[in-house]
N, C-alpha and C positions, 0 to 999 in steps of 0.2 A: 332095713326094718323087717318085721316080720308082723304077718297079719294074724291078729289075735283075735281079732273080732269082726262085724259087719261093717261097723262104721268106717273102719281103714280101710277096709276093701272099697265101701264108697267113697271115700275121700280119696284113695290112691285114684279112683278112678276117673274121677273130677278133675284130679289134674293133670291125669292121665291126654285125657280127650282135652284138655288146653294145649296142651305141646304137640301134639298131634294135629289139632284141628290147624294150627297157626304153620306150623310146619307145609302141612300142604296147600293150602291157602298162599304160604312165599313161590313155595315153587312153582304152582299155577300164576302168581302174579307177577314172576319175574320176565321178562326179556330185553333183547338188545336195545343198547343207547342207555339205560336207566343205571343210576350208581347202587351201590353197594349199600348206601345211606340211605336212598330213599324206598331199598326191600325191605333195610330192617326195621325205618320207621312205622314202613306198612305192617310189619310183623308185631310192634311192640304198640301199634292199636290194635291189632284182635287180642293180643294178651289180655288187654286192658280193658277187653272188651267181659273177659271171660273174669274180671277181676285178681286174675294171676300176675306173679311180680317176675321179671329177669333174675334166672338164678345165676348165670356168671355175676350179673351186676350186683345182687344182693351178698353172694359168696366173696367174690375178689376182687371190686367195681371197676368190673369189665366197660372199657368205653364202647360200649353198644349194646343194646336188648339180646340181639341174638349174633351167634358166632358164623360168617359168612366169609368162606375161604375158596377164589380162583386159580384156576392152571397149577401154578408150580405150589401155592399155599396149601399145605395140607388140611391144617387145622386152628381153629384161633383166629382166624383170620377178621381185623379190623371193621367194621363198617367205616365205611369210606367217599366222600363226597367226589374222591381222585380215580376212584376205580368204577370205571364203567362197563358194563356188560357186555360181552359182544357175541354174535352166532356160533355157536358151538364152542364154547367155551364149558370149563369144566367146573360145574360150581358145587361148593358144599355147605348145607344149611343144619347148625346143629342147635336145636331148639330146648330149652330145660327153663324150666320154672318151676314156683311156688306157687300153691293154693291153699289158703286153709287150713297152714301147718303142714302139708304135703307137696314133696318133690318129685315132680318127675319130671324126662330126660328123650329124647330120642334127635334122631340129625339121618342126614340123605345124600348121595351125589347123584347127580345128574346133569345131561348135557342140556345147554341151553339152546332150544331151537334144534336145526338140521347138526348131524353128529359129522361135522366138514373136518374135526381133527382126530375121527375114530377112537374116541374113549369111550363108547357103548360097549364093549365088551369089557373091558376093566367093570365097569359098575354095575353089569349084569353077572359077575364074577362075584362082586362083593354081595351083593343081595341074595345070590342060592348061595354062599358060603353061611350068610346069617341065617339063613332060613333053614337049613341042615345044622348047624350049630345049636341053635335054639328050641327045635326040636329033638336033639338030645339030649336036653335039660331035664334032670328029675332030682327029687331029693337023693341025695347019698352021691350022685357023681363029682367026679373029682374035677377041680376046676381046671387041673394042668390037662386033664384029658382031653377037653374043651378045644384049650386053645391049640393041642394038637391036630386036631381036625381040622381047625381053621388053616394053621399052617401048612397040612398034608393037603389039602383040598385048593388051597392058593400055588402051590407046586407044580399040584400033578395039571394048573391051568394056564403057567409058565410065569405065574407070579411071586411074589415075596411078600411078607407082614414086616407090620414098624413095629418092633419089639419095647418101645418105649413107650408105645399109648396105649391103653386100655380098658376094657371094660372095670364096671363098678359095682357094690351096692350101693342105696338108694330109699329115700322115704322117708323121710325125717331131715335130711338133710341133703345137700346133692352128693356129695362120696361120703359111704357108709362101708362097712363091713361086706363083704371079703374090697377090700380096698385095690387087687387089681386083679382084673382078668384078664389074660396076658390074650396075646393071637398066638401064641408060640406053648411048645411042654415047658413050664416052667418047673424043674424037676423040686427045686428046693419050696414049693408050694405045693403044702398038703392039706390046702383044705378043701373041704366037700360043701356041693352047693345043698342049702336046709332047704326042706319044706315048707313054705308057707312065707318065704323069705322072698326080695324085693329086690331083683336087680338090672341094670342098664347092661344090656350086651352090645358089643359093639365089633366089627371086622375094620381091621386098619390095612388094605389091598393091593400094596403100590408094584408098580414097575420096574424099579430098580435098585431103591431108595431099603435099609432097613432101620434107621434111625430117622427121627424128629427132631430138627435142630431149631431152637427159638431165634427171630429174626434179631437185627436191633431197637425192634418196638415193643419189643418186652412182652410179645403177646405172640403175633403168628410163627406159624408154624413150617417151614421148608423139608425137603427129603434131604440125607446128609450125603446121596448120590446125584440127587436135583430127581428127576422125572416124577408120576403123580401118584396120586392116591385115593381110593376109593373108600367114603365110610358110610356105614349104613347101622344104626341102631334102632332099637325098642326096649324099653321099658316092661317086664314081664314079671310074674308069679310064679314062684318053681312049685311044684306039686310034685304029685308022687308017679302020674303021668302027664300029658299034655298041657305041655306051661300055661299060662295065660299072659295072652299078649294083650297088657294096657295101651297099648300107643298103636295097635292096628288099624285105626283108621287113618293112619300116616298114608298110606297108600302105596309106599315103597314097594310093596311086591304087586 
């Protein structure tokens, strides 16, 4: 979407700070022994608290509020009564909802507890990739430019991007217009990010892996080399300088 007026910009931002607020709220409230079901029930009462609805669920009725993917699961990944938490395991929490006619989007990895399998620097990779990507954001840049950077900057830190997941627009619905924002130059994509336009950025970080392959549950998400993945998005404003990040108080940086 694109912001035309005050009201969307408060309303984007309403929902903004629900996915955001619940997002860190999961991750502060997660640790070992606890399943995968009982983060995202915790997660799918503060939605509910904020009157916001599960946008997988509303979109494609995801079995679960929110999308919670460990170790080898990239993305998508099940809430699950089977899957229980354990010390340093690598978890991802990707949070999007509705409010009030308004979507918005953001997700995090991070390690749980003491970092005893060394993926602390994977997901400190992914978070100053997004945080230099996002900050190159203005009206008129190209979006293959983008994910150049992201890819150049995953390289030169001895890692690789899943070339099949991507960022979005956003605001109205939860994928909107430019419909993907690669991690990579997608050369045959020429479009330019607008001013005043609404989208979900996101860095897909992994280790060895450069495709997404879907499990046989129809939902999670594996590398098509195995090894992992780090993702980290926000929710932003393109302007003509410095974006506006609606889901900052996510807390991922």
């Amino acid at each position: 979407m694109s912001i035309t007026k005050e009201a969307e910009l408060i309303g984007m931002q309403k929902a903004s700070e629900a996915v955001a607020y619940t997002l860190k709220a999961m991750r502060n409230y997660a640790q070992p022994g606890m399943t995968t079901k009982q983060l995202d029930d915790y997660g799918a009462s503060i939605l509910a608290d904020f009157g916001a609805k599960s946008a997988p669920y509303l979109t494609y009725k995801f079995p679960g509020w929110t999308c919670i993917s460990v170790n080898h699961a990239f993305c998508h990944g099940l809430p699950s009564d089977n899957t229980i938490l354990k010390e340093g395991d690598l978890v991802n929490i990707d949070v999007s909802a509705e409010l009030n006619g308004f979507w918005s989007d953001n997700g995090g990895s991070f390690v749980l507890g003491e970092d005893v399998n060394q993926h602390q620097k994977l997901i400190d990779a992914s978070k100053q990739i997004l945080q230099k990507a996002i900050y190159t954001i203005k009206g008129g840049v190209r979006v293959a430019d983008i994910g150049h950077l992201i890819e150049t900057e995953a390289k030169k830190r001895g890692y690789k991007v899943i070339k099949n997941l991507t960022g979005h627009g956003i605001g109205r619905s939860l994928h909107e217009e430019p419909r993907e924002i690669a991690n990579y130059r997608d050369r045959s994509n020429p479009t330019r990010f607008k001013k005043n336009s609404v989208v979900a950025i996101e860095t897909f970080i992994s280790t060895i892996s450069t495709y997404a392959e879907t499990q046989q549950d129809g939902w999670t998400m594996v590398g098509n080399k195995g090894g992992f993945m780090a993702q980290h998005e926000h929710t932003i404003v393109v302007t003509d300088g410095k974006p506006l990040v609606l889901t900052e108080m996510n807390d991922i940086w």
